[in-house]
Structures are given as C-alpha cells and as structure tokens.
N, C-alpha and C positions, 0 to 999 in steps of 0.2 A: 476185566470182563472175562467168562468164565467162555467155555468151548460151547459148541452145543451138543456135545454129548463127555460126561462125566470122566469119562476115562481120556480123553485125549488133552483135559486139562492142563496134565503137565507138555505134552508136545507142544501144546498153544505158547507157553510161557517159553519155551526153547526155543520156539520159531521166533516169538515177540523178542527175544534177548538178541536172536540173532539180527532180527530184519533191522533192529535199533542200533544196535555196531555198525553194521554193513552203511546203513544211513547216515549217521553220522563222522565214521572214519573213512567210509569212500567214496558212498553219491554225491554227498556233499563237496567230497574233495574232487570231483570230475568225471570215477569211475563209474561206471555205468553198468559194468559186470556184474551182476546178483546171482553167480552162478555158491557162492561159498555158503549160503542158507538153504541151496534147491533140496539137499539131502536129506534135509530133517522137515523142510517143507513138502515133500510128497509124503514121507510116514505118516505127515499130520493132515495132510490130506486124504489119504487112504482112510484112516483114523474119523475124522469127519464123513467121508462117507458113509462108513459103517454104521453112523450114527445116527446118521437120514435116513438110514434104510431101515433101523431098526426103528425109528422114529415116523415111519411111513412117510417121509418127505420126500416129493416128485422132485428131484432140482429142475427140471424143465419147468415147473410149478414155481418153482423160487424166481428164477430166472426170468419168468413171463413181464413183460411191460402194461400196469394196467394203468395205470396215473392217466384221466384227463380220455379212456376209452370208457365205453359204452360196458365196459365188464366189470369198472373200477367200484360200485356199487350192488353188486349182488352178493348175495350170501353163497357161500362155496358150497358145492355139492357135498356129501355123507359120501366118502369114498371106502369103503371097508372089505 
C-alpha cells in the first residue's frame, strides 16, 4: 500500500522494513523498545504531513469519531 502522498513512498517502505525487524527480532522477543525505527518514522511523518496539507486534509477531520453519531450520515461540507 502506497503512502498518501507520492513522494513519501519510499519513507513508507523504510519505515514498513523497519517497523517489521523491530517486530519480529524484538517485540516479539520481549523488547518493547521501538525507539531504533523513531528516526525515519518522524521524516516520514513530517513527510505525510506535508501531504495532508497539500492535499487539504484537516487531520482533526481524519481523527473525528463519526461511526454510530448523528454526523455519520451527512454529506461533508465544500471546504475550499
């Protein structure tokens, strides 16, 4: 699965190589420390930001809980 913005592609695939070692050579084995992926996981965060923004996406917007509310059913405003 691809990033949600184009350019961070490859940061995606550096984070996913790493989150998958970390998981399988150390959560798994006890450690609980995910401190060895945080580096390349904020670039690629940074990175996804920039892509929401450029992409007009509110993450407070992303974030909102509509499931099973009185909102979950409406058509979203024209925010431009």
């Amino acid at each position: 699965m691809n990033s949600i913005g184009e350019a961070c592609n490859e940061l995606k695939k550096q984070y996913d190589a790493c989150f998958n070692t970390w998981f399988s050579e150390h959560f798994l084995k006890g450690s609980t420390n995910d401190s060895m992926c945080e580096p390349i996981f904020k670039v690629y965060q940074q990175c996804v930001k920039r892509a929401m923004k450029e992409n007009r996406i509110d993450i407070h917007e992303v974030e909102k809980d509509l499931l099973g509310t009185e909102h979950e059913r409406k058509i979203p405003s024209n925010k431009s």
